[in-house]
C-alpha positions in Angstrom: -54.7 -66.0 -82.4 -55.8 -66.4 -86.0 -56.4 -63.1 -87.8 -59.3 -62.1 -89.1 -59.5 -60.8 -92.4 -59.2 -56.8 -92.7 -58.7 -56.8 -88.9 -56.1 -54.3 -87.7 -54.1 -55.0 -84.4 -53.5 -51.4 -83.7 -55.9 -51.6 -81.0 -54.3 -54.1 -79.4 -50.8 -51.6 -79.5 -52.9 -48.9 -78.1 -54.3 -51.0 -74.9 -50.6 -52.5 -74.1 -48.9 -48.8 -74.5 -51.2 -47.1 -73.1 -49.7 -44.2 -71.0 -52.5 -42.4 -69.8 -53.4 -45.8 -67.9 -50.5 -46.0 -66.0 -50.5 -42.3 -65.2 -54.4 -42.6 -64.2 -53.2 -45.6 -61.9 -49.4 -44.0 -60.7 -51.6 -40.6 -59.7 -54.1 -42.7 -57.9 -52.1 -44.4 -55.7 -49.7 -41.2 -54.7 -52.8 -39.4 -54.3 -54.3 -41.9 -51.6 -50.8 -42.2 -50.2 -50.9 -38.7 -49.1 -54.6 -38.4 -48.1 -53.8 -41.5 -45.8 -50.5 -39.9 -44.9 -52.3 -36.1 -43.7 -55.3 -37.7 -42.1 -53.1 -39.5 -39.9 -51.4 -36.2 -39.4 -54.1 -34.1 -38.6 -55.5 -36.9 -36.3 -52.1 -37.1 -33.8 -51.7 -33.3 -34.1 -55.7 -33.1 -33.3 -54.8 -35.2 -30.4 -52.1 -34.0 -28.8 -53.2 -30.8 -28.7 -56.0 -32.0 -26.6 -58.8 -31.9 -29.2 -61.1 -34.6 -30.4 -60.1 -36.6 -33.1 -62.9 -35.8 -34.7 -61.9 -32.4 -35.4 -59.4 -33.8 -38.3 -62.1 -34.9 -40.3 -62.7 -31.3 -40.7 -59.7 -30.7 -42.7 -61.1 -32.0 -46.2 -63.9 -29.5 -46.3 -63.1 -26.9 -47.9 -63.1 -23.2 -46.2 -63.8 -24.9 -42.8 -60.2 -26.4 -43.2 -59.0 -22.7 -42.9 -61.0 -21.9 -39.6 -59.8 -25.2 -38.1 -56.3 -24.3 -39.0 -57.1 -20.5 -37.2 -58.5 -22.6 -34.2 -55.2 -24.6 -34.2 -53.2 -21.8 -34.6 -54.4 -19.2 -32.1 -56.8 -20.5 -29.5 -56.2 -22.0 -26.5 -55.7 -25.7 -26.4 -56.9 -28.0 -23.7 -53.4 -29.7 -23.6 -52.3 -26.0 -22.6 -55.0 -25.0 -20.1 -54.3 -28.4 -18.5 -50.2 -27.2 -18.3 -51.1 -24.0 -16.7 -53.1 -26.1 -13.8 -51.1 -28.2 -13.1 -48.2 -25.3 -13.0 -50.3 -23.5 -11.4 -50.7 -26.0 -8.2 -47.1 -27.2 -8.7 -45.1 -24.6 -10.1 -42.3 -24.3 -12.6 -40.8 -27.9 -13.4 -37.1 -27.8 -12.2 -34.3 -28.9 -13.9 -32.6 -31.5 -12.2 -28.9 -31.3 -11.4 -26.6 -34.0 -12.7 -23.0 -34.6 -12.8 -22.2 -32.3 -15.9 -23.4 -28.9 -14.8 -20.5 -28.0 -12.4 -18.1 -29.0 -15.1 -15.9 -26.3 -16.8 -16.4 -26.5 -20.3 -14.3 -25.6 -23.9 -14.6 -22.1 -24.3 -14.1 -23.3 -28.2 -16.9 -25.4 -28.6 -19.0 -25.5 -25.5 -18.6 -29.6 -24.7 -18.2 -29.7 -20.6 -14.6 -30.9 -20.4 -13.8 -33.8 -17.4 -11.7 -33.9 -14.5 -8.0 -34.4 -15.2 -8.5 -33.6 -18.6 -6.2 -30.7 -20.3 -7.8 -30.9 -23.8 -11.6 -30.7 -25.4 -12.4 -34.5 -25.8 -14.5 -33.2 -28.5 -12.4 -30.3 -30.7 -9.3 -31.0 -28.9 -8.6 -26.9 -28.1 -5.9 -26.3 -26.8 -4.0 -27.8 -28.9 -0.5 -28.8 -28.3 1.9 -27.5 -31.1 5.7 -28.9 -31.0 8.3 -26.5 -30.8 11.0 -26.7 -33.3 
């Protein structure tokens, strides 16, 4: 590129190097990571509690995030009122019985210990010590 005369190619230093570019672009990009990351958030916790999805798109204005969080927080959710029908009509779920609850189990660590078995599979108690 020829040079022109009294031309200075600082300019062209400053473009290349130019730090506040990259952070402008570096912010931008972590910034729309996480809104993308909390709307999608706020939409699966919005719908599993039983709620319209619509009710995320509430948490980006400000204040009437804070009463949507109260809402969340200490009302009632369909998801529960549905749980309490159908427990009321049904009753408690039961645990089922398997093969493992009549096991006796380390007094160590807990871990149900198998027939014919003298030691915890899992922490080996009680362990066998050689005499001398």
């Amino acid at each position: 590129m020829p040079m022109l005369s009294g031309a200075s190619t600082d300019f062209l230093i400053a473009i290349t190097y130019d730090h506040d570019t990259v952070s402008l672009i570096l912010a931008s990009v972590l910034l729309t990571v996480f809104v993308v990351v909390f709307c999608i958030a706020c939409f699966r916790i919005s719908r599993k509690a039983g709620f319209s999805a619509f009710i995320s798109s509430f948490m980006f204005i400000p204040g009437v995030n804070i009463l949507i969080l109260i809402l969340l927080g200490f009302f009632k959710w369909p998801a529960e009122k549905e749980l309490a029908a159908y427990r009321k009509k049904y009753g408690p779920l039961e645990k089922k019985k398997d093969e493992y609850d009549n096991l006796p189990v380390c007094v160590k660590c807990q871990t149900p210990i198998p027939p014919g078995v003298k030691n915890c599979v899992s922490c080996g108690w009680p362990e066998k010590y050689k005499e001398f």
